[in-house]
C-alpha positions as YAML, in Angstrom:
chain: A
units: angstrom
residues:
- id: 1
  name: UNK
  ca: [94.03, 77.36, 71.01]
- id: 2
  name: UNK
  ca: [94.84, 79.75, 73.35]
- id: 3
  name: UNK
  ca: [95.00, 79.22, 77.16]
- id: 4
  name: UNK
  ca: [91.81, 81.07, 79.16]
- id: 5
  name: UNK
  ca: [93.07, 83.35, 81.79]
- id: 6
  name: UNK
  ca: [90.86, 83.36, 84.98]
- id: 7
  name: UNK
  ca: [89.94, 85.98, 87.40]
- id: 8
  name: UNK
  ca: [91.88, 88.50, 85.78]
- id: 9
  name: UNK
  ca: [94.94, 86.89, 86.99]
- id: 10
  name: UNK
  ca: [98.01, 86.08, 85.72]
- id: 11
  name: UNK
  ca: [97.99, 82.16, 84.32]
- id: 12
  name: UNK
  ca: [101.44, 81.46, 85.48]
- id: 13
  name: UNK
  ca: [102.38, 84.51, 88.54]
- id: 14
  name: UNK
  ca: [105.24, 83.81, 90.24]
- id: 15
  name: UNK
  ca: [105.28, 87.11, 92.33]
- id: 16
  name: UNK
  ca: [103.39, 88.50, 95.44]
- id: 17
  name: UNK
  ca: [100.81, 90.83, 94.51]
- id: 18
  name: UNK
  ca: [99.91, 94.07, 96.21]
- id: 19
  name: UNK
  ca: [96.29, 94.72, 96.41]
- id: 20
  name: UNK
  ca: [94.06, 97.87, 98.37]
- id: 21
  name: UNK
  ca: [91.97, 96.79, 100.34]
- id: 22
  name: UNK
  ca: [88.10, 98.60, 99.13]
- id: 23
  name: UNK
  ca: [87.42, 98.89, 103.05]
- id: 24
  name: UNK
  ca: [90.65, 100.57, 104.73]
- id: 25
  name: UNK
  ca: [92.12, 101.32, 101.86]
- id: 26
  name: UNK
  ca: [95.53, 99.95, 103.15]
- id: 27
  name: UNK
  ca: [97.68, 97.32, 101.22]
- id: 28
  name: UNK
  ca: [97.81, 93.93, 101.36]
- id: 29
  name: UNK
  ca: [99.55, 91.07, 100.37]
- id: 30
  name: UNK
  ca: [98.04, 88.88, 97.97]
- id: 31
  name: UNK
  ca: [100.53, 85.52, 97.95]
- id: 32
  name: UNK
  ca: [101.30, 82.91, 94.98]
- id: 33
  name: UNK
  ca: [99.79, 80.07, 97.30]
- id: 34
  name: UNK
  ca: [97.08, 82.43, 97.75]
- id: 35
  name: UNK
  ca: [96.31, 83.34, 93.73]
- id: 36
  name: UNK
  ca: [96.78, 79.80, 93.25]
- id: 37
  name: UNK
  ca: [94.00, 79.25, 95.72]
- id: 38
  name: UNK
  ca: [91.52, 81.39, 94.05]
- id: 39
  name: UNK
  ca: [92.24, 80.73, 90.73]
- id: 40
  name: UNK
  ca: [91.40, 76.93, 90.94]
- id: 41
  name: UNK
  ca: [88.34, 77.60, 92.49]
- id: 42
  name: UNK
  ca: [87.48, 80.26, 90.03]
- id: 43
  name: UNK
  ca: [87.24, 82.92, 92.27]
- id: 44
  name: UNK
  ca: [87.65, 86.55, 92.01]
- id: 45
  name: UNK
  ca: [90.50, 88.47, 93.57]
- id: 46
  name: UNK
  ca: [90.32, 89.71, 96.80]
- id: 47
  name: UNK
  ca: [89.02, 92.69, 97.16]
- id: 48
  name: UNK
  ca: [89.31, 93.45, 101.12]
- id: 49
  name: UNK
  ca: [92.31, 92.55, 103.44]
- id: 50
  name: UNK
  ca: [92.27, 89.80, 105.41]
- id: 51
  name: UNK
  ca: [91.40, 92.21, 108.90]
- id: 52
  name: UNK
  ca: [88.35, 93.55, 106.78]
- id: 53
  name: UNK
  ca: [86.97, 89.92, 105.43]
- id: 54
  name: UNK
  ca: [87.39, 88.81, 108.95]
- id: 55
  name: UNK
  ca: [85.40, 92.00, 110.56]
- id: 56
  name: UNK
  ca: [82.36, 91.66, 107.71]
- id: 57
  name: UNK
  ca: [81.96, 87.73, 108.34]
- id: 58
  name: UNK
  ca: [81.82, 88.42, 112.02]
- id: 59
  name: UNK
  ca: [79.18, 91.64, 111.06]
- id: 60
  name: UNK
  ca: [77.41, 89.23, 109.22]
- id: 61
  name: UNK
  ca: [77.35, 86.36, 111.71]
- id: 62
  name: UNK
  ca: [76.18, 88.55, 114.30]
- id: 63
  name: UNK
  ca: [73.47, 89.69, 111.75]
- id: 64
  name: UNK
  ca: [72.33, 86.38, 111.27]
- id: 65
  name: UNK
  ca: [72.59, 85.22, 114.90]
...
């Protein structure tokens, strides 16, 4: 049986990743701790640097507020 890889991540990365952010467009860092994070949680790669998730939740707070 072979082992499912999630998220389109590595099962076993030991080694920082370097993403673009879909925003800015700059790079980002995207950490083992961090991969490890989304990957038992089942969630998708980051897509947006940290700076840009933290500007959209704040858009989208103010949205809602």
């Amino acid at each position: 049986m072979s082992q499912r890889q999630t998220n389109n991540l590595p099962s076993l990365s030991t080694e920082v990743l370097m993403l673009r952010c879909r925003d800015c467009n700059c790079q980002f860092e995207f950490s083992t701790e961090s991969q490890e994070f989304f990957r038992s949680r089942d969630y998708p790669p980051p897509i947006r640097c940290p700076a840009c998730r933290r500007a959209r939740k704040q858009a989208m707070r103010e949205k809602a507020g």
